[in-house]
N, C-alpha and C positions, 0 to 999 in steps of 0.2 A: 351221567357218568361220574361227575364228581361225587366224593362221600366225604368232603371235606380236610381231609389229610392233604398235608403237602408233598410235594412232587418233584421229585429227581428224572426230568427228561433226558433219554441220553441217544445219542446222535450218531449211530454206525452205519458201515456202507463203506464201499472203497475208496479209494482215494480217487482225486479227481475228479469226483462227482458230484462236488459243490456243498459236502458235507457242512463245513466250515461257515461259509457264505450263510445257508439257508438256515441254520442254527442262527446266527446273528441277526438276520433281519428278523426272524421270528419272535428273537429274545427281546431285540427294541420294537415291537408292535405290541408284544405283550407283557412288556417290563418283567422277563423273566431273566436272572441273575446270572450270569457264565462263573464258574467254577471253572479254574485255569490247571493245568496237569503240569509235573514239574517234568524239565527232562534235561540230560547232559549233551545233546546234541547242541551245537552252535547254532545260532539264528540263522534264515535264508533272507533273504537279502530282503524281503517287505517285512519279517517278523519284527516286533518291540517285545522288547523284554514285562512282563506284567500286563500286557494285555493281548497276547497269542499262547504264549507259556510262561511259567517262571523257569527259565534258563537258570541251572545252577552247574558244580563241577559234580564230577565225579566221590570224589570225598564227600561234598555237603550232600548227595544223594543218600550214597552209601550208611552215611551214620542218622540222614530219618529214618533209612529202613532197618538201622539197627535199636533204634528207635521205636520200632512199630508203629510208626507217624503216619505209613501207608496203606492205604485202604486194596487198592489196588496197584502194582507192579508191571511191567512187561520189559523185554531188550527188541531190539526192534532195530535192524543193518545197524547191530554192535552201539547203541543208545538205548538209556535208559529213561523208562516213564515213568510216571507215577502221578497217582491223586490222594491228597493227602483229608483223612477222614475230618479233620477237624475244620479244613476250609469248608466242604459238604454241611456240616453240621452248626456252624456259623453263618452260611448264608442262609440255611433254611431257618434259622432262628428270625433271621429281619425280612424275610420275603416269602411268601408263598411257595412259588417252584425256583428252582435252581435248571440249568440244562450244563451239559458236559457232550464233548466232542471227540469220540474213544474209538478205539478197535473193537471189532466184535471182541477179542477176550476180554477188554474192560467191560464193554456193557455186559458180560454172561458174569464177570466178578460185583457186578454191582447188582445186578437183579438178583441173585443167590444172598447177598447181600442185605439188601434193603426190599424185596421180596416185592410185593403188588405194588409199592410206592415208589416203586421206577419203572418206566415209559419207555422201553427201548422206540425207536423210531428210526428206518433206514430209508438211508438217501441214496438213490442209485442212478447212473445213468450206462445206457451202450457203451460199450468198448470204443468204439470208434468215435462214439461223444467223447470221451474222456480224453483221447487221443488227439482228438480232434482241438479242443478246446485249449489243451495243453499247448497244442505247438500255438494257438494263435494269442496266447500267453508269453511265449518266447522262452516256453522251456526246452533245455537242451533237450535230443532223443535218449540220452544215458538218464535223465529225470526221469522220460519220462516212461523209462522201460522198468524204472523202479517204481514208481505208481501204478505199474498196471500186472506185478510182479505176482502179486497179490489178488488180483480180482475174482476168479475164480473162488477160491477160497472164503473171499470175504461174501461173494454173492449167494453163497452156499447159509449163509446166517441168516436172510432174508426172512424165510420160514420162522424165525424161532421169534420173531421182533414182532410186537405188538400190535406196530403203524408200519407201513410201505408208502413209500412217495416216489416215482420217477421224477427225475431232475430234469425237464426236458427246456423249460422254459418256466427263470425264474421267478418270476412274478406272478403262477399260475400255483406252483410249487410251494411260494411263500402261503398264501391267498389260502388253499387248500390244506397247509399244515397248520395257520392260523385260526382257523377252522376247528380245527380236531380238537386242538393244546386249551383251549378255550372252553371246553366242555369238559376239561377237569378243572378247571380253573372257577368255573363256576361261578363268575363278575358278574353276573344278571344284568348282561346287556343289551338292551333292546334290539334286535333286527326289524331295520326300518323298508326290508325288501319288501 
């Protein structure tokens, strides 16, 4: 599967469904690079600034995209995202694969984009997972009717994305994506199975 080019992995699927999580421990198994999206949404209470998002204002937004610093755009409950092409194109200069953590409209702007050299991969779980998981998280119900506002829609992308993963349990989830990301990566690692 590898042909040696490097790789923009990108990570869609609804919210709540461990999107986030299963990207990270992938990226640290396989020292792949997170590529952070800027947004003017304020932090939620576990976010750090610089390593969840780069939290900016509204103006510092505003004038990269008048800038054309943005690869990718979206508003999203009245916030704005973005991914800004030159952090994309600086990590892959010092790393093999980079991964990013998007909406299906990012990953559909980024594969149009950068064409076979990005990986969409979707991370999904049941309704009642997500719901489930949420409350035993301590999210409010108003979170967590805005997490699931979307699902439909977002599960509807499934089909178009390269890799599917059910999120059902994640040590299986990791195990089984670490798997996949690894056959483009192409490290000639021995399997001592």
């Amino acid at each position: 599967m590898s042909d040696g080019r490097k790789r923009i992995f990108i990570f869609v699927g609804p919210n709540g469904a461990g999107r986030h999580t299963v990207a990270e421990m992938a990226g640290s198994t396989l020292d792949i690079k997170k590529v952070l999206s800027y947004t003017t949404r304020p932090p939620r209470q576990s976010e750090v600034d610089g390593q969840d998002y780069h939290f900016i204002t509204e103006e510092e937004f505003n004038e990269a995209q008048r800038n054309g610093e943005f690869v990718e755009v979206m508003e999203y409950e009245g916030n704005h995202y973005g991914v800004k092409r030159a952090d994309i194109e600086k990590e892959l200069k010092e790393h093999r694969a980079v991964y990013l953590v998007m909406s299906r409209h990012g990953g559909e702007v980024l594969k149009q984009v950068y064409g076979d050299q990005a990986v969409r991969i979707f991370i999904y779980a049941d309704l009642d997972r997500i719901v489930e998981r949420n409350r035993q998280k301590g999210a409010s119900e108003e979170n967590i009717r805005q997490f699931i506002a979307h699902y439909d829609e977002e599960m509807d992308y499934k089909s178009e994305c390269e890799h599917v993963f059910e999120n059902i349990d994640l040590a299986h989830t990791v195990f089984d994506l670490s798997k996949t990301l690894e056959k483009y990566l192409d490290r000639n690692l021995i399997d001592l199975d």
